[in-house]
BALOBA-1460 file (C-alpha; in Angstrom, 3 decimals):
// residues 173
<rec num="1" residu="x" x="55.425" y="33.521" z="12.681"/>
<rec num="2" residu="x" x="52.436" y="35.475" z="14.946"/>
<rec num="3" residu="x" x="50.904" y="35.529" z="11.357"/>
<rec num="4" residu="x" x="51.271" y="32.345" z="10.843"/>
<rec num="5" residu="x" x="50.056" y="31.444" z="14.206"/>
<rec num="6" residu="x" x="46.625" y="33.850" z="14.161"/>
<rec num="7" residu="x" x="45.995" y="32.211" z="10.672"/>
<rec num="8" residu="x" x="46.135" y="28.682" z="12.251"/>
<rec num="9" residu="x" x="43.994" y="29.723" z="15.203"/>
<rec num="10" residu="x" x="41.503" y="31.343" z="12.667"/>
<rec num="11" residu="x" x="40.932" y="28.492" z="11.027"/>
<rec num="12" residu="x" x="40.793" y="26.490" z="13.940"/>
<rec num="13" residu="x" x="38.036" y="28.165" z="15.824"/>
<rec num="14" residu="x" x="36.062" y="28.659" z="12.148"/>
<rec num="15" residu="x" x="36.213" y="25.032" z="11.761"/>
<rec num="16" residu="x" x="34.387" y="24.744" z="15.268"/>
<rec num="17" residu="x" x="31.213" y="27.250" z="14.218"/>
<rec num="18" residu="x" x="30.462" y="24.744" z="11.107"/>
<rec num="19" residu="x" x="29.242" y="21.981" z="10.784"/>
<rec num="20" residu="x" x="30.434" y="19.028" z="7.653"/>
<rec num="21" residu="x" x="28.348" y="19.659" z="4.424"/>
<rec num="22" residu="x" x="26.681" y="16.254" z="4.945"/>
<rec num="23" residu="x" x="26.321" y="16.413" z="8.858"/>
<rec num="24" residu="x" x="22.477" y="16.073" z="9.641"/>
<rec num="25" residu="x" x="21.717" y="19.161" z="12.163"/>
<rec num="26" residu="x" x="17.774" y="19.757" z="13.455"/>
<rec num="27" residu="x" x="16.497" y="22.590" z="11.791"/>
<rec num="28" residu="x" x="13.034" y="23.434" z="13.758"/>
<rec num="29" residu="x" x="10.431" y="24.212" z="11.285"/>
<rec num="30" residu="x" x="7.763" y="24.535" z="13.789"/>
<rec num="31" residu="x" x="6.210" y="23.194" z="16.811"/>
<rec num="32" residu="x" x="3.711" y="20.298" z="18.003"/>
<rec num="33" residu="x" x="1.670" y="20.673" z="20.758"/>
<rec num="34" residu="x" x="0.901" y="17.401" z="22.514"/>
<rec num="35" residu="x" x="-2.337" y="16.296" z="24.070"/>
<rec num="36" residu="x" x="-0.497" y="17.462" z="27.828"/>
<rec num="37" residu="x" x="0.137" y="20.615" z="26.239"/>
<rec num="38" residu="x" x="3.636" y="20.559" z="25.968"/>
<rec num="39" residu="x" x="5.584" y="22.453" z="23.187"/>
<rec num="40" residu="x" x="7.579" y="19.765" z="20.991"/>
<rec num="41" residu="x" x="10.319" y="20.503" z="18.295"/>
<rec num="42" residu="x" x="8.677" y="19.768" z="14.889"/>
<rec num="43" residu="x" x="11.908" y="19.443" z="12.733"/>
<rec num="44" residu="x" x="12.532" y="19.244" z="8.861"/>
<rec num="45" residu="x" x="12.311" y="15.476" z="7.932"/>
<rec num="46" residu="x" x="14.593" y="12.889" z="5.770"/>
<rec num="47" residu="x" x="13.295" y="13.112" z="2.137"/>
<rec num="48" residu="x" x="13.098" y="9.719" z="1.749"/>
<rec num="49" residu="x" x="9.904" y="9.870" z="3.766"/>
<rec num="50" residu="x" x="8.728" y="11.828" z="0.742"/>
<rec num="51" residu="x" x="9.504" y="9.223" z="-1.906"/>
<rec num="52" residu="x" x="7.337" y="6.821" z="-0.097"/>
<rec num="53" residu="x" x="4.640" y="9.081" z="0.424"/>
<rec num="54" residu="x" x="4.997" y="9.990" z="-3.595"/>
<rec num="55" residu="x" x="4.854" y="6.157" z="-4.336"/>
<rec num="56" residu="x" x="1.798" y="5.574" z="-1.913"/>
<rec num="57" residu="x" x="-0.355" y="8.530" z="-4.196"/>
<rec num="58" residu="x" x="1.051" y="7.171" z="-7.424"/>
<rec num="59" residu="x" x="-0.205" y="3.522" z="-6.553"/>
<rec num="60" residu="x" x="-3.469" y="5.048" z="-6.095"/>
<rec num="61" residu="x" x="-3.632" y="7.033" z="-9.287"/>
<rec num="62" residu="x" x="-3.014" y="3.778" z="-10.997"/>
<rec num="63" residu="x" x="-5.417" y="1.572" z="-8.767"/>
<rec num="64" residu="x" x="-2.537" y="-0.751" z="-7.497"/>
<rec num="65" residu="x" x="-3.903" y="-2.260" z="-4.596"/>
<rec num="66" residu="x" x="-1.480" y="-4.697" z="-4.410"/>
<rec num="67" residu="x" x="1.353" y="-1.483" z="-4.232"/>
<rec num="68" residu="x" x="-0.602" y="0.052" z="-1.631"/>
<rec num="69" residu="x" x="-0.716" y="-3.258" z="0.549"/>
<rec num="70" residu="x" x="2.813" y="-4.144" z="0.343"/>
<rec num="71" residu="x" x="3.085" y="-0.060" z="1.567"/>
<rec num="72" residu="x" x="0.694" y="-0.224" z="4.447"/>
<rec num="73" residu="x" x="2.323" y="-1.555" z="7.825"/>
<rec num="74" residu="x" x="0.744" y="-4.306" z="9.663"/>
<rec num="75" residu="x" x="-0.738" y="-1.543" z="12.074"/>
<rec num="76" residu="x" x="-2.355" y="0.540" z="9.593"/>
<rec num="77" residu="x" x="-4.711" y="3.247" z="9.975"/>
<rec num="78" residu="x" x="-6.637" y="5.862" z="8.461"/>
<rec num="79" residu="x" x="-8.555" y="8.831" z="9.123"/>
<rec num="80" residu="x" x="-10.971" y="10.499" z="6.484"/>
<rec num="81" residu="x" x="-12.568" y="13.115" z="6.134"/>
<rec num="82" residu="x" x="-15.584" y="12.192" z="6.646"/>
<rec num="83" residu="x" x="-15.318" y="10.441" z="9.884"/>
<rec num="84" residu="x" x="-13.968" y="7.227" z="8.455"/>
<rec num="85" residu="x" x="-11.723" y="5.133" z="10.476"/>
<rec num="86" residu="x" x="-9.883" y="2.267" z="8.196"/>
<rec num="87" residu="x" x="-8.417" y="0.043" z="10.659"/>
<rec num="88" residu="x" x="-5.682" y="-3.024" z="8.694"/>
<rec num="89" residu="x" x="-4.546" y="-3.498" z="5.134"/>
<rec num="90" residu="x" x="-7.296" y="-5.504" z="4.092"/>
<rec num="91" residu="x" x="-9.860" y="-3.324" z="5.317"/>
<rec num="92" residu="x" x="-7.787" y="-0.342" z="4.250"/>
<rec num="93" residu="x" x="-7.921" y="-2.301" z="0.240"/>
<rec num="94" residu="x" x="-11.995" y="-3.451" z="0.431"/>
<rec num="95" residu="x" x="-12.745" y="-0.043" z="1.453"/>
<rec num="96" residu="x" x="-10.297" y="1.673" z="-1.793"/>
<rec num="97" residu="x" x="-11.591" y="-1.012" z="-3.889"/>
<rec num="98" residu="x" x="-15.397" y="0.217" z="-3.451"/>
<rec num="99" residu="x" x="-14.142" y="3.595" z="-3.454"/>
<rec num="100" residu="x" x="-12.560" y="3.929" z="-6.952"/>
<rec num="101" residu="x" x="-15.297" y="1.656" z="-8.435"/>
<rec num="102" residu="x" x="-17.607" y="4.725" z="-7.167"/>
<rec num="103" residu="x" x="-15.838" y="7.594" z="-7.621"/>
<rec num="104" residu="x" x="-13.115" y="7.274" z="-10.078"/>
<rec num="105" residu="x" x="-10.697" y="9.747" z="-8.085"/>
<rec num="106" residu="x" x="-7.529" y="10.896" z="-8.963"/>
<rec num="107" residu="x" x="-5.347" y="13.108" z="-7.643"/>
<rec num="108" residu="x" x="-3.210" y="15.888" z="-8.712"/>
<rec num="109" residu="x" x="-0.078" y="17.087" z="-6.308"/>
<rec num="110" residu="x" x="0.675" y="20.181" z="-5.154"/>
<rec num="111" residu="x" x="3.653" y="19.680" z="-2.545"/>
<rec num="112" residu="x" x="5.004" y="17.505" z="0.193"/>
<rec num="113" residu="x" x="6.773" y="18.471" z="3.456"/>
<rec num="114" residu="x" x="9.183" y="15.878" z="5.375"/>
<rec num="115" residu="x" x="8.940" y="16.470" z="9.166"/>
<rec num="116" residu="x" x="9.666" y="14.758" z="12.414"/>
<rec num="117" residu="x" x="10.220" y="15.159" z="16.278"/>
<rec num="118" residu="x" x="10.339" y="12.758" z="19.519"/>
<rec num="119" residu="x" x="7.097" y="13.111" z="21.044"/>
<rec num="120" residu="x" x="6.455" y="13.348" z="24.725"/>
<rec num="121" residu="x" x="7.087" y="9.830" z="25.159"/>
<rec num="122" residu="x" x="9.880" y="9.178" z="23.268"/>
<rec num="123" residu="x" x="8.896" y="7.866" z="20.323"/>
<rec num="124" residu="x" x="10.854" y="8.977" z="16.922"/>
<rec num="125" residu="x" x="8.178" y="10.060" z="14.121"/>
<rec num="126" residu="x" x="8.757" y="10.798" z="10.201"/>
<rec num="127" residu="x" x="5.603" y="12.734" z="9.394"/>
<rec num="128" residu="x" x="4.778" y="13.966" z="5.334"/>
<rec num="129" residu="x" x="2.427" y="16.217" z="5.075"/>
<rec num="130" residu="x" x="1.137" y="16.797" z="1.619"/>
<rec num="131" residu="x" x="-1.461" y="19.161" z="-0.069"/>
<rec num="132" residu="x" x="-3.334" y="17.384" z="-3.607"/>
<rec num="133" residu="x" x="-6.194" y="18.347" z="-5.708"/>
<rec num="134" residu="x" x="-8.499" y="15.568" z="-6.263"/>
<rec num="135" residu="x" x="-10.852" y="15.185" z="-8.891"/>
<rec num="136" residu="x" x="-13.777" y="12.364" z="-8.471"/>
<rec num="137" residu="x" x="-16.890" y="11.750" z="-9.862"/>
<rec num="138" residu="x" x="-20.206" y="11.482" z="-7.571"/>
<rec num="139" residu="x" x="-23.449" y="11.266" z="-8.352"/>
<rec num="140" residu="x" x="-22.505" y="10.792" z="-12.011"/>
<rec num="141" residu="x" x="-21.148" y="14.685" z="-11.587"/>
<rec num="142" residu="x" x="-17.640" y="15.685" z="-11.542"/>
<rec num="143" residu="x" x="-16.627" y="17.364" z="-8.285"/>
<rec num="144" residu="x" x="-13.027" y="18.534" z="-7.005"/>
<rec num="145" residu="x" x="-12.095" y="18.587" z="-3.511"/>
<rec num="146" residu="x" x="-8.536" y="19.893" z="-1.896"/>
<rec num="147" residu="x" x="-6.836" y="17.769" z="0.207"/>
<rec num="148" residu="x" x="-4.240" y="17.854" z="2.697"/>
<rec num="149" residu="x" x="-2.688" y="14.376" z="4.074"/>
<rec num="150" residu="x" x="-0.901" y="13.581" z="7.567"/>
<rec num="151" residu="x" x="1.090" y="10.654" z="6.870"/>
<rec num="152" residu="x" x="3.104" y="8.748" z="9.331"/>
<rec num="153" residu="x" x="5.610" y="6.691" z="7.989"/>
<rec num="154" residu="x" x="7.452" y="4.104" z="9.686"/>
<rec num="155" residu="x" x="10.283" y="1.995" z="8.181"/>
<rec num="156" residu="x" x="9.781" y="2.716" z="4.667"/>
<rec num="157" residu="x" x="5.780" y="1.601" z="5.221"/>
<rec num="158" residu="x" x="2.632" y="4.006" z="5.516"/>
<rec num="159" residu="x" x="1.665" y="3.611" z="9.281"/>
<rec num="160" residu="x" x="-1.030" y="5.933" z="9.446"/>
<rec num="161" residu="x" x="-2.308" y="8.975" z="7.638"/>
<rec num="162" residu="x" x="-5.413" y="11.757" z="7.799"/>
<rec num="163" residu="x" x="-7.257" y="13.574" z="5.374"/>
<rec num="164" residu="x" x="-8.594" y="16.721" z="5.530"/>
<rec num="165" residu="x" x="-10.590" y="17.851" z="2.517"/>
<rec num="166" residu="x" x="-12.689" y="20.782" z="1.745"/>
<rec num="167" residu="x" x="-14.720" y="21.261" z="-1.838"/>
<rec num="168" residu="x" x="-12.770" y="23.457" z="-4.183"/>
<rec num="169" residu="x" x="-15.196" y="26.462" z="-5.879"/>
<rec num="170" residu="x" x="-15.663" y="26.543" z="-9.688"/>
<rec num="171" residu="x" x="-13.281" y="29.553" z="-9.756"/>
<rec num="172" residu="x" x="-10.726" y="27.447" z="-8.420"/>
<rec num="173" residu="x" x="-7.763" y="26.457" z="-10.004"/>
């Protein structure tokens, strides 16, 4: 019966120091710092952030503007890497319109990472951040660039999203 009993309590307590295979826990991946300073939990994100974010570069690949609108959020806003600031859907389509009549681009991708935290004041935030080769023509010549996006996304839409891009050497693969 003590057997018995030590088995019981054994199992108990084990069943205390897990958690259910489909529980959600926060698994800290890194940190943000905020504009006060202040340390924030950057955790591992929902995938389904991803999917969007995998849709969103597809319907760019294949020039859907009309994809890309339906995936922007009434508040969209973008940061290039350049300096532009695209500020609506419209304006975010008129500018992408020019764009791929100029310079043909078309991306290649090389990963995404889901991520999230509660920033200082509160607010929830799904973050992907992605890393793509891009190839584009300017200047009649071809030229390929690496980029890395910040995208926020907010109920299934594309809120906002940066690019950072640098010019990838001839020796690069």
């Amino acid at each position: 019966m003590k057997k018995i009993s030590l088995l019981i309590l054994v199992l108990l307590l084990a069943s205390c120091q897990f958690d259910a295979p489909n529980a959600k826990a926060d698994t800290q991946i890194g940190i943000e710092i905020s504009d006060s300073g202040e340390k924030i939990s950057l955790n591992a994100g929902e995938l389904s952030t991803v999917i969007v974010w995998e849709k969103y570069v597809k319907a760019h690949n294949d020039r859907d503007l009309e994809t890309i609108k339906q995936m922007d959020s009434d508040t969209f806003k973008a940061y290039g890497p350049r300096g532009e600031f695209i500020d609506g859907v419209e304006a975010h389509a008129e500018f992408l319109s020019k764009w791929f009549d100029d310079n043909d681009p078309k991306w290649t991708s090389n990963y995404f990472i889901a991520n999230e935290l509660t920033n200082d004041e509160g607010e929830f935030m799904q973050w992907v951040t992605s890393g793509h080769d891009v190839t584009m023509t300017v200047d009649s010549a071809a030229v390929k660039v690496a980029q890395i996006h910040d995208a926020l996304i907010k109920d299934g839409k594309v809120q906002m999203f940066y690019v950072y891009e640098r010019v990838k050497q001839e020796n690069e693969e």
